[in-house]
PyMOL CGO cylinders between C-alpha atoms (Angstrom):
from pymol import cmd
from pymol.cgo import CYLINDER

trace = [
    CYLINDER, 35.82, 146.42, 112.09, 35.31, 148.98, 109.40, 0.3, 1, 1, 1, 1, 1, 1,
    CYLINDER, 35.31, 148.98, 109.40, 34.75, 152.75, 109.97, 0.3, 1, 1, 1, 1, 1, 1,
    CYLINDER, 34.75, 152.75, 109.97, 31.93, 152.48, 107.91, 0.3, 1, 1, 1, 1, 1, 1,
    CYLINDER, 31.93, 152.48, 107.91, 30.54, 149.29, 109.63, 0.3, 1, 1, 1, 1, 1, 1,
    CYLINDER, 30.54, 149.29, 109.63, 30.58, 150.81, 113.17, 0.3, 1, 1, 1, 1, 1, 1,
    CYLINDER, 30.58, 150.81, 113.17, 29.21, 154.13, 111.35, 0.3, 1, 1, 1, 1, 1, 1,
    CYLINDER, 29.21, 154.13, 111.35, 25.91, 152.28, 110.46, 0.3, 1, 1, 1, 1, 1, 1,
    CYLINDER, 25.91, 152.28, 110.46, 25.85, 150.49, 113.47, 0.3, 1, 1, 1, 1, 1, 1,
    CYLINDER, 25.85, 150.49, 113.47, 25.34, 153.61, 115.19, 0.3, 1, 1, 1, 1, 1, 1,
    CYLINDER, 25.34, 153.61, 115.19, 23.05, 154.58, 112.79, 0.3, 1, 1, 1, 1, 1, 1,
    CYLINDER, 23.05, 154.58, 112.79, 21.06, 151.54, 113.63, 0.3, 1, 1, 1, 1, 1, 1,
    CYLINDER, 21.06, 151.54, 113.63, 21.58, 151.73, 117.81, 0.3, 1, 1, 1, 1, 1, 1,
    CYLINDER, 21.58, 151.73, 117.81, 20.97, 155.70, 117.90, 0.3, 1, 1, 1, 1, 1, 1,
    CYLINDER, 20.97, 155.70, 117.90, 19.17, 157.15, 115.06, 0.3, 1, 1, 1, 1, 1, 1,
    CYLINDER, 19.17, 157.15, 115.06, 19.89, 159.25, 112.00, 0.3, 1, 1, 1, 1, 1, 1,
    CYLINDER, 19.89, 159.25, 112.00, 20.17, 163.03, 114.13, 0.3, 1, 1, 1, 1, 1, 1,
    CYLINDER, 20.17, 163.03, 114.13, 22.65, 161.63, 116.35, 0.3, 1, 1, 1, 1, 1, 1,
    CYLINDER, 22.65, 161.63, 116.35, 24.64, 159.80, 113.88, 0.3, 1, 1, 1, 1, 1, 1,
    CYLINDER, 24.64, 159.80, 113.88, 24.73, 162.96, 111.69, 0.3, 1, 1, 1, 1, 1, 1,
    CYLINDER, 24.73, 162.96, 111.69, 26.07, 164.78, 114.39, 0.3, 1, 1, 1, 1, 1, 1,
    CYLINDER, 26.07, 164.78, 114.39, 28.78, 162.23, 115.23, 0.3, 1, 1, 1, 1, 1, 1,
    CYLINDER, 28.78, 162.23, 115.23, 29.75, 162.44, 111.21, 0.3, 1, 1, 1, 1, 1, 1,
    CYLINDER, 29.75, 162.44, 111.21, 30.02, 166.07, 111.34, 0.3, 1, 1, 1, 1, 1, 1,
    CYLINDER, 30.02, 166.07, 111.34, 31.90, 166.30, 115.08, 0.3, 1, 1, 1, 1, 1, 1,
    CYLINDER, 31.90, 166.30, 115.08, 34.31, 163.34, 113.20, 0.3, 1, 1, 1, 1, 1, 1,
    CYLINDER, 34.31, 163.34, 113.20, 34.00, 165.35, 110.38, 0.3, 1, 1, 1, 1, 1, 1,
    CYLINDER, 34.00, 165.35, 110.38, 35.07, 169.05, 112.30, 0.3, 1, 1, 1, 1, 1, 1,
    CYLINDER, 35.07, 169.05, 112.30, 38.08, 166.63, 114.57, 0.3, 1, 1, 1, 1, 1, 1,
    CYLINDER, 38.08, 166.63, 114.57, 39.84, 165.21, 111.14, 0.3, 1, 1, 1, 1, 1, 1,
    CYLINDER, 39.84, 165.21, 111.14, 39.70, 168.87, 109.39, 0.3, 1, 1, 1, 1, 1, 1,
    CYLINDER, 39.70, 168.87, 109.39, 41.58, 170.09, 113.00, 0.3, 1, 1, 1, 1, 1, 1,
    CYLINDER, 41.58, 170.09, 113.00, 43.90, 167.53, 112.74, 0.3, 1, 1, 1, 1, 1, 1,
    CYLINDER, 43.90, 167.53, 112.74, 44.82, 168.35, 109.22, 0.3, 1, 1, 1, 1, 1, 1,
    CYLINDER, 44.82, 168.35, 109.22, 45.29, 172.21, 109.62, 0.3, 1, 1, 1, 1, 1, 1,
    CYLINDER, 45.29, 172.21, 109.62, 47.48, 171.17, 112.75, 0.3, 1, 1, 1, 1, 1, 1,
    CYLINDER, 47.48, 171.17, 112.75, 49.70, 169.22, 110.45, 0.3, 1, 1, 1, 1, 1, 1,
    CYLINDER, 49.70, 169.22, 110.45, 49.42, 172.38, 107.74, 0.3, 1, 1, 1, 1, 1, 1,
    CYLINDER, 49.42, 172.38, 107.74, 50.78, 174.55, 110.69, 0.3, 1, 1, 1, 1, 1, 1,
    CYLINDER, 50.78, 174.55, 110.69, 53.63, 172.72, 112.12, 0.3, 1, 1, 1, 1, 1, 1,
    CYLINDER, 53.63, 172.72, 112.12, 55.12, 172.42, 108.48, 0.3, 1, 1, 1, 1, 1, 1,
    CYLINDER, 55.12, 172.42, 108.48, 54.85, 176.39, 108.29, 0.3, 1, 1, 1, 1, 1, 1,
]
cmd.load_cgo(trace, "trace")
């Protein structure tokens, strides 16, 4: 299944405020990830 699929999904089961939060907790957790890989290649 699709990212995006399961995204509206969730949209669907639990309503726009929670799904917005999800996106932006995703959001916050992929932006970590990536300045983690930024600071092991210092």
């Amino acid at each position: 299944m699709e990212a995006w699929q399961l995204f509206v999904s969730f949209v669907e089961n639990q309503g726009a405020v929670t799904a917005i939060v999800f996106a932006l907790l995703y959001y916050m957790h992929l932006e970590a990830k990536k300045n983690a890989v930024i600071m092991q290649g210092m």
